[in-house]
C-alpha positions in Angstrom: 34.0 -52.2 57.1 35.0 -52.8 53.7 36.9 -50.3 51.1 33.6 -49.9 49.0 31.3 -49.0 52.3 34.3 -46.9 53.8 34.4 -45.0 50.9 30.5 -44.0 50.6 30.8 -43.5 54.4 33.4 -41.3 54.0 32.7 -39.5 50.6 29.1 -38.6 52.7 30.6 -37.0 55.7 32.7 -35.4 53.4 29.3 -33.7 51.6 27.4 -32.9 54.9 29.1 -31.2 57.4 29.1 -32.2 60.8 27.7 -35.8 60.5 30.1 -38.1 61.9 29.6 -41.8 62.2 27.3 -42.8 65.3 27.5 -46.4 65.2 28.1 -49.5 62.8 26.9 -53.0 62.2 27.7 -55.8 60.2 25.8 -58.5 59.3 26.8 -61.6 57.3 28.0 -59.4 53.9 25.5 -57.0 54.9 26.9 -53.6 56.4 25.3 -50.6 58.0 26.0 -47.7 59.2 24.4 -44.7 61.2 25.4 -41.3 60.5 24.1 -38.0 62.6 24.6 -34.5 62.8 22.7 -34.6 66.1 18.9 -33.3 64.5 18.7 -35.9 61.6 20.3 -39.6 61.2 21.2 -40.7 57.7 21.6 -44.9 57.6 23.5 -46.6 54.9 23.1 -50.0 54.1 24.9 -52.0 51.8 23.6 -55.4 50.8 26.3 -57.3 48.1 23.4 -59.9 47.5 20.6 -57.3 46.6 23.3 -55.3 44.9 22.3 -52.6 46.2 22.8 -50.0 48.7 20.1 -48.1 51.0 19.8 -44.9 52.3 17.2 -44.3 54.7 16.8 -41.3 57.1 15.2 -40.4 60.7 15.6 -37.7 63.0 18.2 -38.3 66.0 17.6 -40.6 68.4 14.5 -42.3 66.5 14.5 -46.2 66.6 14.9 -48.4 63.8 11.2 -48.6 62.7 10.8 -44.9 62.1 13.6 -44.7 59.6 12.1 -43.7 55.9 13.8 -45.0 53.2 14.8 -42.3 50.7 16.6 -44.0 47.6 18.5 -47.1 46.5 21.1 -47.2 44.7 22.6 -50.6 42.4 25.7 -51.4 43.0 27.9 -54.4 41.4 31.4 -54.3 41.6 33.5 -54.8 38.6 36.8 -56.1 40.9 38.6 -53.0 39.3 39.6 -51.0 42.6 39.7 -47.9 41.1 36.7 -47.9 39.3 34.7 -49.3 42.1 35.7 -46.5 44.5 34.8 -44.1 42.2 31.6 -45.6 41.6 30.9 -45.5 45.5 31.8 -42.1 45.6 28.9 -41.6 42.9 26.7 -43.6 45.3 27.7 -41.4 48.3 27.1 -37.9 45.9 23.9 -39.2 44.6 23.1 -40.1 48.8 23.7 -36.7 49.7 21.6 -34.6 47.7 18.8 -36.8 48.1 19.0 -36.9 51.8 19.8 -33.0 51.8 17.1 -31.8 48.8 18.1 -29.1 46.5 19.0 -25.6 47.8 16.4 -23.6 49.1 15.0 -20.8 47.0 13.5 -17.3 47.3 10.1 -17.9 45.4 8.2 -15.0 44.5 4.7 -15.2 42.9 5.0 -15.3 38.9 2.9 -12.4 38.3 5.2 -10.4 40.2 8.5 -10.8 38.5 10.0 -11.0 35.1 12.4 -14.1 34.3 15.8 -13.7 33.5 17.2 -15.2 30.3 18.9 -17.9 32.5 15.3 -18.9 34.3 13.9 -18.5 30.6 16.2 -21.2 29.5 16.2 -23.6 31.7 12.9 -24.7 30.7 14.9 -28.7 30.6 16.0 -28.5 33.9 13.8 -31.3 34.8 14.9 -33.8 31.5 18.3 -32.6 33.2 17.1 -33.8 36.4 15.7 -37.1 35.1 18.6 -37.5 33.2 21.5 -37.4 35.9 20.0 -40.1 37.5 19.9 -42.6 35.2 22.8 -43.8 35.8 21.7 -44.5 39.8 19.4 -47.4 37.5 21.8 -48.0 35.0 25.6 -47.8 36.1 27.0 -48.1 32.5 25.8 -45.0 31.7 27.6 -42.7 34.1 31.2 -42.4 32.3 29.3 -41.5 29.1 27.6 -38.8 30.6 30.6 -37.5 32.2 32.1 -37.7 28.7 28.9 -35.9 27.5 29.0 -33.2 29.4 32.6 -32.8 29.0 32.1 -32.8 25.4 29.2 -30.3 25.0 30.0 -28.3 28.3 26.3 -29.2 29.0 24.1 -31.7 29.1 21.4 -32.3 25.9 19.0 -34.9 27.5 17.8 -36.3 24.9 20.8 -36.4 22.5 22.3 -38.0 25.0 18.8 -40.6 25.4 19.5 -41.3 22.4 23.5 -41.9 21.8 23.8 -43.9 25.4 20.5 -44.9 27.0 18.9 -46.4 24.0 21.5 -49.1 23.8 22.1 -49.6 27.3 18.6 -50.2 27.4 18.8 -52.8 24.7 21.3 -54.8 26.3 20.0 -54.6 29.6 16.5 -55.7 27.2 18.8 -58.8 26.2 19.8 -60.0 29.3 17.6 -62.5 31.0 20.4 -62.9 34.1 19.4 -58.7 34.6 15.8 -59.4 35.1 15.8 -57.4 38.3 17.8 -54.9 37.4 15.3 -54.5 34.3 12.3 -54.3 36.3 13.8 -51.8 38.7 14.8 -49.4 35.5 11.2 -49.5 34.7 9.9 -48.2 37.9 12.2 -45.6 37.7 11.1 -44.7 34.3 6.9 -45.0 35.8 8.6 -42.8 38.5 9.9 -40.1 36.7 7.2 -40.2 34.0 4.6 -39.4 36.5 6.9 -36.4 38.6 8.3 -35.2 35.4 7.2 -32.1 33.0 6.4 -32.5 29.2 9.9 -32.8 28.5 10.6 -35.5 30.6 7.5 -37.5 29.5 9.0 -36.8 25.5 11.7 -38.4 26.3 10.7 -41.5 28.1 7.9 -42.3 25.4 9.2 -41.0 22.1 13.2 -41.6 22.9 13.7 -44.2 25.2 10.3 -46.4 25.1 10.0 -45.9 20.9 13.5 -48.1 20.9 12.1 -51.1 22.3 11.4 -53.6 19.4 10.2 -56.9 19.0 6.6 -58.1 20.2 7.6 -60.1 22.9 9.9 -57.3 24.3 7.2 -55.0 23.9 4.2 -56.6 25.8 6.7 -57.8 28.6 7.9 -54.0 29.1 4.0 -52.9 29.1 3.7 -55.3 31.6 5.7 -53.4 34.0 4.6 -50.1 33.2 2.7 -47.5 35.2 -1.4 -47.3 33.3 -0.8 -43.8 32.4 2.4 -44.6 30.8 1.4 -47.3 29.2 -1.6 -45.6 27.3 1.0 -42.7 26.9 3.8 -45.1 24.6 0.7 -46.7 22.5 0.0 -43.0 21.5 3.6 -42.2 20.9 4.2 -45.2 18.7 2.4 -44.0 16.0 5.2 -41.6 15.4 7.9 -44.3 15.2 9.7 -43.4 11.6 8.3 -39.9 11.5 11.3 -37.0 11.7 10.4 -35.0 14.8 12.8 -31.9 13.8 14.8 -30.1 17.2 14.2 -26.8 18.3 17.3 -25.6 18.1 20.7 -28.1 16.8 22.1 -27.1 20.5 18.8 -29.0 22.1 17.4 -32.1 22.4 14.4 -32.8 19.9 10.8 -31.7 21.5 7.6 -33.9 20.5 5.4 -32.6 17.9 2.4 -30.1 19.5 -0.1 -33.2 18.5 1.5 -35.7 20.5 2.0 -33.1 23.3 -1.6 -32.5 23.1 -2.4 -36.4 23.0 0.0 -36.4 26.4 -2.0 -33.9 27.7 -5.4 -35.5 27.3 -4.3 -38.8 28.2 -3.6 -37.3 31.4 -6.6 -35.5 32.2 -8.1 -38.6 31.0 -6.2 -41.0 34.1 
């Protein structure tokens, strides 16, 4: 196997205890890999053409066609061996908590219990979410939001939307030779736009979407955008050039009630 795949393959054993490597396969530049634990199988793929790599899981012993693929994750390397290990480490991190899920939680009803200051203020965890995976989509942005964080000793989602994102989306935008890459930023965005919360939604229309300029750019992006989110960025275009004041200086900026509203009702309205 090569350096890049050992590494993921390695870095993910090293996340989930007690999966080993089952079995291995190459194919042209194509590699693969089976991993178990001996209840689930975890299989990781990685394709140089597609620039990408796969991550597909089954339960142990199941045949090729029951695999479910779980995520994808691009994946070009820069020829810089330290850098691309590290990146394949990300790959391997970002593999292992989607294959494993977050931790599980004691939920009691709402009625029934009063929320701690931390639950009260983590009303972003899902821009936070939406945010740390951005870089799975868009690779340039994952030193900056180690820098970011680093920086602030948190993450502000939409600060950082708006220092990083905006202009990696703009030359991503710019280059035809990305096309794919483009198109497969977008779903993620239709993704996340229809799983995420208010915030989320904020974010992708008022932040990210309100940066694209230019006519053509414009229609081709609608072109490639979910129905609801398309209707949702015509609404939140009217407020391009308008100051939408934060919350707080130490939080990303919130959408004004009105277009929160006009989120609301385009929804109900799907």
């Amino acid at each position: 196997m090569s350096e890049i795949f050992n590494s993921v393959i390695a870095r993910f054993i090293e996340n989930n205890k007690g999966f080993a490597v089952s079995s291995t396969e190459t194919k042209g530049k194509q590699e693969t890999a089976i991993l178990t634990d001996g209840s689930s199988n975890a299989k990781i793929v990685y394709s140089p053409e597609a620039r990408r790599f796969f991550l597909s899981k089954a339960a142990a012993g199941s045949a090729g066609d029951d695999y479910l693929e779980l995520q994808s994750y691009f994946f070009e390397p820069t020829g810089d061996s330290v850098a691309d290990t590290r990146e394949a480490c990300s790959v391997a991190n970002e593999f292992s908590e989607t294959f494993c899920g977050p931790s599980p939680m004691n939920v009691m009803p709402e009625a029934s219990r009063r929320l701690s200051k931390k639950e009260r203020d983590s009303d972003e965890s899902s821009a936070v979410y939406f945010v740390n995976r951005i870089p799975g989509v868009l690779p340039e942005c994952r030193e900056p939001l180690l820098l970011h964080k680093e920086y602030f000793g948190m993450l502000l989602p939409n600060k950082f939307c708006e220092e990083v994102v905006v202009s990696a989306v703009a030359r991503l935008l710019s280059d035809k030779s990305r096309k794919a890459q483009a198109e497969h930023f977008l779903a993620f965005l239709n993704k996340m736009y229809d799983s995420g919360d208010m915030d989320v939604k904020s974010i992708i229309t008022m932040t990210i979407l309100n940066s694209v300029t230019g006519q053509e750019r414009i229609e081709y992006v609608e072109g490639l955008l979910s129905d609801g989110l398309r209707k949702a960025w015509k609404s939140a275009r009217k407020f391009i050039g308008k100051e939408v004041k934060p919350e707080k200086e130490s939080r990303y900026k919130m959408a004004t009630e009105k277009y929160r509203a006009q989120l609301m009702e385009n929804m109900q309205n799907k």
